[in-house]
C-alpha positions in Angstrom: 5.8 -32.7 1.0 7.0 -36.1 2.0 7.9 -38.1 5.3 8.5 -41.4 6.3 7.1 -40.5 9.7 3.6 -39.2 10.8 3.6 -35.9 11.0 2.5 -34.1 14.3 -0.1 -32.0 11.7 -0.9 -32.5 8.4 -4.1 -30.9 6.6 -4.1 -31.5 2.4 -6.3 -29.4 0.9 -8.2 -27.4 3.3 -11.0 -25.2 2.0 -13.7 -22.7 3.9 -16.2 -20.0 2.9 -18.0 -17.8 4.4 -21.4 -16.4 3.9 -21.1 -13.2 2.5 -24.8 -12.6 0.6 -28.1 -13.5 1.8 -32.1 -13.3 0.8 -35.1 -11.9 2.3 -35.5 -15.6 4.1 -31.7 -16.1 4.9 -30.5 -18.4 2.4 -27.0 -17.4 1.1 -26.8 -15.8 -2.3 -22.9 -15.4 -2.1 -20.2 -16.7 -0.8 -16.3 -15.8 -0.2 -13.9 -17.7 -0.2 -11.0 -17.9 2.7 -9.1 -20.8 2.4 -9.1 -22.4 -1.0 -7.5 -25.6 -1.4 -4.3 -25.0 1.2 -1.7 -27.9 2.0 0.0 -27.6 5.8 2.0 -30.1 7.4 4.7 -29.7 10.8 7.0 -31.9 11.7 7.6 -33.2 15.4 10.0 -30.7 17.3 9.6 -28.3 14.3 8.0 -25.4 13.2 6.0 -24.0 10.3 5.9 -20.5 9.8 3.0 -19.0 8.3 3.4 -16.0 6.7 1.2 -13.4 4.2 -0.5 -10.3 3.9 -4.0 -9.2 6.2 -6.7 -11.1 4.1 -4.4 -14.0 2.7 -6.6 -16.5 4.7 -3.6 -17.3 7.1 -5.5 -17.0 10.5 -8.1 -19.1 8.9 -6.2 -21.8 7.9 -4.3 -22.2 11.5 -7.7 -22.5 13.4 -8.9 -24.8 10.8 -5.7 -26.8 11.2 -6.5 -27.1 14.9 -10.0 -28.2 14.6 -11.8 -24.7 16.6 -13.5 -23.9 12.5 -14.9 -27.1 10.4 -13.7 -26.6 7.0 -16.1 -27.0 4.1 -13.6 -29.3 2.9 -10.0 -31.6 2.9 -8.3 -33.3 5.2 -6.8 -32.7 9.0 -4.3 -35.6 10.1 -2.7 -35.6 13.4 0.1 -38.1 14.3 -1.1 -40.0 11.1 -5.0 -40.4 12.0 -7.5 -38.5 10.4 -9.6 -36.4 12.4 -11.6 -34.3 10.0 -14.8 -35.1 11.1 -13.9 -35.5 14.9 -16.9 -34.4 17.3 -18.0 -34.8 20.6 -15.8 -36.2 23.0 -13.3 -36.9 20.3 -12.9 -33.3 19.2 -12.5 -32.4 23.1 -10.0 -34.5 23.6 -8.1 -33.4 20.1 -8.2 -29.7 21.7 -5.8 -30.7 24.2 -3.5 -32.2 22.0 -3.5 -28.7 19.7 -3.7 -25.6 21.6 -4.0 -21.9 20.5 -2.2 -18.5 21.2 -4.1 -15.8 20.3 -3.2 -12.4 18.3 -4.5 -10.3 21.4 -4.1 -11.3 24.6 -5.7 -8.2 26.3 -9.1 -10.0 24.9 -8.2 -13.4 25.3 -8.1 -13.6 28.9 -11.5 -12.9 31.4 -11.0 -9.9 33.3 -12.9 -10.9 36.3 -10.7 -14.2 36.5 -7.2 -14.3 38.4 -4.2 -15.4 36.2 -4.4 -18.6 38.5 -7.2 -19.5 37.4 -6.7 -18.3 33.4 -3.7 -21.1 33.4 -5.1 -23.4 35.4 -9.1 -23.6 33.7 -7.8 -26.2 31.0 -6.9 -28.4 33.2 -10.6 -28.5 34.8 -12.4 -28.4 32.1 -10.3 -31.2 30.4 -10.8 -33.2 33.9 -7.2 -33.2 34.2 -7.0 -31.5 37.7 -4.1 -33.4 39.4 -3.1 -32.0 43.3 -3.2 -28.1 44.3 -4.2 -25.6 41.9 -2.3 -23.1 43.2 0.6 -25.1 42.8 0.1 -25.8 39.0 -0.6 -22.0 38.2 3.2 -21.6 40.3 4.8 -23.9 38.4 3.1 -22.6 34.7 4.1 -19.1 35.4 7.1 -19.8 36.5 7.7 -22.0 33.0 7.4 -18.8 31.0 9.5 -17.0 33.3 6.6 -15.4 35.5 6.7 -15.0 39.2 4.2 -17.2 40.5 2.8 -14.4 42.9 1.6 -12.9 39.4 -0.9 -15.8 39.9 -3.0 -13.4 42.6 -3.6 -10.3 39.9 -6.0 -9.9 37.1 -5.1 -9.6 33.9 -5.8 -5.6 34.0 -2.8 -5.4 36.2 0.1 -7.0 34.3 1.6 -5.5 31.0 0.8 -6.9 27.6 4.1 -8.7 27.4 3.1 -10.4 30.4 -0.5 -11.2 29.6 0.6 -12.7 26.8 3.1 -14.7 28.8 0.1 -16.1 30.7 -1.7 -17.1 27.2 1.4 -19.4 26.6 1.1 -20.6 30.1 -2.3 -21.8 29.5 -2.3 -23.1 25.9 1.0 -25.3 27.6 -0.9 -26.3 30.6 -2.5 -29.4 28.9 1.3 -30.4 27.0 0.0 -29.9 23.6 1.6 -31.8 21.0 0.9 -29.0 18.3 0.8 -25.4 19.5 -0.4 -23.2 16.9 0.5 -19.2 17.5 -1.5 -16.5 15.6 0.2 -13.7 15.6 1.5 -14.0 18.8 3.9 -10.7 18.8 1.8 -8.0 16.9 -0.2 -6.8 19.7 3.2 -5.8 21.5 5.6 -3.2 21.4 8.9 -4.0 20.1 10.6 -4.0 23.3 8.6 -7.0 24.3 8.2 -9.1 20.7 11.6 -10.5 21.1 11.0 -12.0 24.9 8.1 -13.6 23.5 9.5 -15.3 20.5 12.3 -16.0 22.0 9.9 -17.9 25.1 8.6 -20.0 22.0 11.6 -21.2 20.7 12.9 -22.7 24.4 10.0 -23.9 25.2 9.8 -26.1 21.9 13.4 -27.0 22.4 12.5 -27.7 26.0 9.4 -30.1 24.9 9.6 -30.9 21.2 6.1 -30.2 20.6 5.3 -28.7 17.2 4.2 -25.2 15.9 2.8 -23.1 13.6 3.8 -19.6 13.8 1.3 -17.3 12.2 2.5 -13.7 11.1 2.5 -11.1 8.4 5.8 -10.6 9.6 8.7 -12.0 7.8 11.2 -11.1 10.2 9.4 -13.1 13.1 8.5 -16.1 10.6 12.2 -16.4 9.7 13.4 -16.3 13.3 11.6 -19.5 14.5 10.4 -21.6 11.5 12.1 -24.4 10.4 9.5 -24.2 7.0 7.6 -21.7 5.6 4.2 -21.0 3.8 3.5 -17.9 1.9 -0.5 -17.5 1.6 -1.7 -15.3 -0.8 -5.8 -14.9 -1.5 -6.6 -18.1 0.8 -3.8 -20.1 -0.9 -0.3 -21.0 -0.7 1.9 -19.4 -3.5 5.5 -20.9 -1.8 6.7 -23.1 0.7 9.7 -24.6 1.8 12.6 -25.0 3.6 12.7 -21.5 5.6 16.5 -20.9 4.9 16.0 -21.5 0.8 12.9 -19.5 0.8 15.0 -16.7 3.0 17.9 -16.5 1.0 16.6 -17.6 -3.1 13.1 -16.6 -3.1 11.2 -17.9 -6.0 7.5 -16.5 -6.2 6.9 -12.8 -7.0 5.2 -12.1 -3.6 7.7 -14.1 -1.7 10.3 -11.5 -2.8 8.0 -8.6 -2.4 7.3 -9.6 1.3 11.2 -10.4 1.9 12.8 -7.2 0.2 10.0 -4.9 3.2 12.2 -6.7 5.9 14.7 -4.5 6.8 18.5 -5.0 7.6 20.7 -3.2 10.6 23.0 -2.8 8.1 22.7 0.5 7.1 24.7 0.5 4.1 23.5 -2.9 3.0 19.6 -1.5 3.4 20.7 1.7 1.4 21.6 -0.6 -1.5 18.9 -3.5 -1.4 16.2 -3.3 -4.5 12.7 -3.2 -3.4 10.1 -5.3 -5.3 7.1 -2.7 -4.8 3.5 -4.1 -5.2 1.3 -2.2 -6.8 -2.4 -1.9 -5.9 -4.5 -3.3 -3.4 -5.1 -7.2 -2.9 -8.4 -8.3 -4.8 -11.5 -8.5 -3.7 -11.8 -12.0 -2.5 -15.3 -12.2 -3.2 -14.2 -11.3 -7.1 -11.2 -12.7 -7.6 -9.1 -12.1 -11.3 -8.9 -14.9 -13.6 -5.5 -17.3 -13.7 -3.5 -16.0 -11.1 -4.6 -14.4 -8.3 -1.9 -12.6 -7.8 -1.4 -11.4 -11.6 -2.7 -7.8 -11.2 -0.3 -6.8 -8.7 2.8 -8.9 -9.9 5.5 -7.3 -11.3 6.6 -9.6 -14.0 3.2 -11.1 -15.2 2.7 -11.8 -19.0 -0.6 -12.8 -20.2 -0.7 -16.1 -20.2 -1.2 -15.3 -16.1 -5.0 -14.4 -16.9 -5.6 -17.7 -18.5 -3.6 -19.9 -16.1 -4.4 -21.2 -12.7 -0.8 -21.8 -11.4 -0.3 -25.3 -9.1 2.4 -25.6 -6.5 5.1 -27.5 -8.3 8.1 -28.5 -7.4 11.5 -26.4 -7.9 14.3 -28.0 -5.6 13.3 -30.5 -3.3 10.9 -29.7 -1.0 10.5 -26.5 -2.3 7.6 -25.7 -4.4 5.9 -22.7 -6.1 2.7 -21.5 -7.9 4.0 -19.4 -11.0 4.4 -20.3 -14.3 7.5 -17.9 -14.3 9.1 -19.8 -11.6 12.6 -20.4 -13.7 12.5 -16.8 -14.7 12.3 -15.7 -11.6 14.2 -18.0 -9.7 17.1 -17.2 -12.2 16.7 -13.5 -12.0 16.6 -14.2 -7.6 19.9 -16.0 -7.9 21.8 -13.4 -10.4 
């Protein structure tokens, strides 16, 4: 991953573990890892899309990325300077410039608050309260196509489409310069996924911030990203440009996760292949030797058990961890 510009994020080889066994005193016997080693970077005016299984260590990586979880260890540029080990007032002032949309935003907004003041507390607590409050709630809500009398009501009162309207109202109310979105559609029903996705996508275009979309779900990934990162076990297995990664997927997963995606056609979905995963992702805290992802891969030989596969390059900017990556790029293109 190369660029003669800064990049609006870049974190090289972010790791965390948590504390999974302790002693009679506390001390921790055991530990699991989450993230191990993962590589993320987002352009300007672009976005990454983060995609993976529950437990790949996705959702761990994006709040890592924007500095709410320290990582045990690598490397968190933004705009080109490093702020790994920003604290204090620092690390405040970093949170404005790399705001969060949460998974659920039922929980993520007080219920004894207004949605004025939901969209508007950033701009206190950041000391960035400019004029009327009420008018900057207005003019938020109206931003994600809200009407500003919604500013009034509780969050009880509106739908979840809506509530989640006003989460993207406040994580814009400081004009972040990286907006990272964790599964910001799979709390909502269908009917109501699209609005919000498509809400992203103009309000990048409107501001050229960047993003990182995170979701198990291809279909969303593919709709907004302009890269994508397949994590797999706390790493990244593929990553690329999205439209080569869409349409020639290399790694075993990456073509197991794209074949579940299904297609209005009906007659092309009748004919498609499915690459069928068997058994259950590893225990994280027991990981299998080589490849982690050997015991549910489909075309693994031995040599998997004894090899630790790196991302390496394919095409350019595309890289993948598999030792079979010809093989199975050839047998993706055939």
């Amino acid at each position: 991953m190369t660029s003669t510009e800064p990049m609006a994020l870049r974190a090289t080889g972010l790791r965390k573990t948590f504390p999974l066994k302790r002693d009679i005193v506390g001390r921790v016997k055991e530990r699991i890892v989450a993230v191990d080693g993962v590589d993320l970077e987002v352009a300007r005016g672009a976005t990454l899309g983060l995609v993976g299984e529950s437990g790949s260590g996705k959702s761990t990586a994006a709040r890592l990325a924007a500095l709410l979880v320290r990582a045990d260890g690598g490397r968190i540029e933004a705009d080109g300077v490093d702020v790994t080990g920003a604290r204090g007032r620092e690390l405040k002032a970093l949170r404005s410039r790399l705001q969060m949309v949460f998974q659920d935003p039922y929980s993520a907004l007080d219920p004894t608050k207004t949605v004025g003041h939901a969209v508007t507390e950033p701009l206190v607590v950041h000391g960035r309260r400019q004029g009327d409050l009420a008018e900057a709630a207005a003019a938020l809500l109206t931003r994600v196509s809200l009407d500003p009398a919604l500013a009034r009501r509780r969050p009880e009162e509106l739908s979840g489409g809506q509530r989640q309207r006003v989460c993207v109202a406040r994580a814009l109310a400081l004009e972040p310069r990286v907006l990272i979105a964790d599964e910001p559609t799979s709390a909502l029903d269908l009917s109501t996924r699209a609005g919000i996705l498509n809400l992203l996508l103009r309000l990048q275009q409107e501001s050229g911030q960047a993003m990182i979309l995170v979701s198990h779900d291809f279909a969303t990934v593919q709709h907004l990203a302009d890269r994508i990162a397949v994590m797999y076990l706390g790493r990244v297995v593929e990553e690329g440009p999205a439209a080569q990664i869409v349409e020639a997927p290399s790694h075993p997963y990456t073509r197991a996760l794209l074949s579940a995606v299904p297609v209005p056609d009906p007659t092309v979905q009748r004919g498609r292949r499915r690459t069928v995963l068997h058994g259950d992702v590893p225990n994280p805290a027991n990981p299998p030797t080589g490849c982690n992802f050997r015991t549910r891969c489909p075309i693994a030989v031995p040599e998997c058990a004894q090899t630790d596969p790196a991302l390496r390059v394919v095409e350019p900017g595309h890289r993948v961890a598999c030792i079979r990556v010809e093989t199975a790029t050839t047998q993706t293109r055939s």
